[in-house]
C-alpha positions as CSV (number, residue, x, y, z in Angstrom):
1,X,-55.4,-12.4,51.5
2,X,-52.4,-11.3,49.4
3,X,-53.4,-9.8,45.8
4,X,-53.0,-12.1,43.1
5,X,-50.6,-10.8,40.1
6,X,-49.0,-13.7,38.3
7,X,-50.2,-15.5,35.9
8,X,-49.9,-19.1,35.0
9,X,-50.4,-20.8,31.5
10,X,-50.6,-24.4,30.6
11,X,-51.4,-26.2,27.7
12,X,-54.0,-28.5,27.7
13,X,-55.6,-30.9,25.5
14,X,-60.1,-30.0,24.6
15,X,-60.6,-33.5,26.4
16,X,-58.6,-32.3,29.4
17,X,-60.0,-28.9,29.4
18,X,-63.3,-29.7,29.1
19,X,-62.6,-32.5,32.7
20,X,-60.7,-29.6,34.8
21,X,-64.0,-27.2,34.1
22,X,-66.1,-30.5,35.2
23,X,-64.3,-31.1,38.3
24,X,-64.0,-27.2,39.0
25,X,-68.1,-27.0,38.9
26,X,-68.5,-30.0,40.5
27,X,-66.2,-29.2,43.6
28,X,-67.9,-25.3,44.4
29,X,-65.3,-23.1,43.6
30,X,-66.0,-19.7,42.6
31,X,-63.4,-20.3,39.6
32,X,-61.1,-22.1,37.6
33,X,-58.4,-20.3,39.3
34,X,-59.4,-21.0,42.4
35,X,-59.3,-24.9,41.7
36,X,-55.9,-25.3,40.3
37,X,-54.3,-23.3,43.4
38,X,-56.6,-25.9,45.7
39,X,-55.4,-28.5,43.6
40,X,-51.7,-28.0,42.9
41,X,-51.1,-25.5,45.9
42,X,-52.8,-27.2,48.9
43,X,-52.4,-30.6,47.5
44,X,-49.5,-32.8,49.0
45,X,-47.0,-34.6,46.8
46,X,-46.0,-38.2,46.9
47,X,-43.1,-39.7,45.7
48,X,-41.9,-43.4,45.4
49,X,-38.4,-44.8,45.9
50,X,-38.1,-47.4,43.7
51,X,-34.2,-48.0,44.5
52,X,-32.8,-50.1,42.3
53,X,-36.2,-51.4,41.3
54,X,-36.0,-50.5,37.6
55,X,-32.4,-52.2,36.9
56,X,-33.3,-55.4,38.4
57,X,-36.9,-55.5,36.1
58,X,-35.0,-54.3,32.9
59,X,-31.8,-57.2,33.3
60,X,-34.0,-60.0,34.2
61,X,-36.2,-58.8,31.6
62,X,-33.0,-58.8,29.0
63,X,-31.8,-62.0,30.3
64,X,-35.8,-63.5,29.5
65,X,-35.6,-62.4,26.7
66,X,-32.3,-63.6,25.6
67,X,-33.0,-67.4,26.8
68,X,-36.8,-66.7,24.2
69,X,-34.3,-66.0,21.5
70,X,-32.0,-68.8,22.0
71,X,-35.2,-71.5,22.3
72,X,-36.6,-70.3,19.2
73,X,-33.9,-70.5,17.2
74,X,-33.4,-73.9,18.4
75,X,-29.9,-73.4,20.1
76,X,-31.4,-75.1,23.8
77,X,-34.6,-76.8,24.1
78,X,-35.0,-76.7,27.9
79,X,-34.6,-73.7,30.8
80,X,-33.7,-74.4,34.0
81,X,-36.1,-71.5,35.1
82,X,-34.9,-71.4,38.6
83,X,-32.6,-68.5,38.9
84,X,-35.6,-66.5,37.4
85,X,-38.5,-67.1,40.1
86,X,-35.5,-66.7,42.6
87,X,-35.0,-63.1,41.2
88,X,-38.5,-62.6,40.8
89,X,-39.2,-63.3,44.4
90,X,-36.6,-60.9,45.1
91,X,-38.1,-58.2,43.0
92,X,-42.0,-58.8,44.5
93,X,-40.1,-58.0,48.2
94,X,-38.5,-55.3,46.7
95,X,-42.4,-54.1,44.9
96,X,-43.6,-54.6,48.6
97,X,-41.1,-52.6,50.6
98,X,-41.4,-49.8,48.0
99,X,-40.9,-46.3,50.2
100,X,-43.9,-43.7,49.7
101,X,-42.2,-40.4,50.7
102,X,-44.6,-37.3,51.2
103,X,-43.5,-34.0,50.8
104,X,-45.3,-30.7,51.6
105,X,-45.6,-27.8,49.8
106,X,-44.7,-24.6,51.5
């Protein structure tokens, strides 16, 4: 076991503080300290390729939007709402083919 010499500090919220103790007690280690290097040392890390993901959501979004705007101030009274189940069928594919990439700590 190598000596321990660094210290690490973090800011944390009473609420917060008071659930990291909790979980600490609750899961049998001798200390705080020992927790957070199970936790954040031992623990794996996974991360989610969303591609292109957000863009689509945020212009189909814009584009919803825009056609709300236009109905309400009376400038069309009917939306062909086609082209926007087409792009949201291509968007729920894209939500279920979502990459989950895990990465170990060394």
């Amino acid at each position: 076991m190598s000596l321990k010499t660094k210290k690490l500090y973090a800011r944390v919220t009473e609420d917060e503080m008071k659930k990291i103790i909790k979980k600490a007690k609750n899961g049998d280690y001798k200390n705080l300290s020992e927790y957070l290097r199970d936790k954040v040392v031992n623990k794996k890390i996974i991360e989610y390729d969303f591609g292109d993901l957000n863009e689509r959501l945020s212009i189909l979004g814009d584009r919803l939007n825009h056609t709300v705007i236009l109905c309400h101030r009376g400038v069309i009274d009917t939306v062909d709402m086609t082209s926007f189940l087409a792009e949201m069928k291509q968007i729920h594919k894209l939500v279920s083919d979502v990459k989950v990439v895990e990465i170990e700590n060394d």
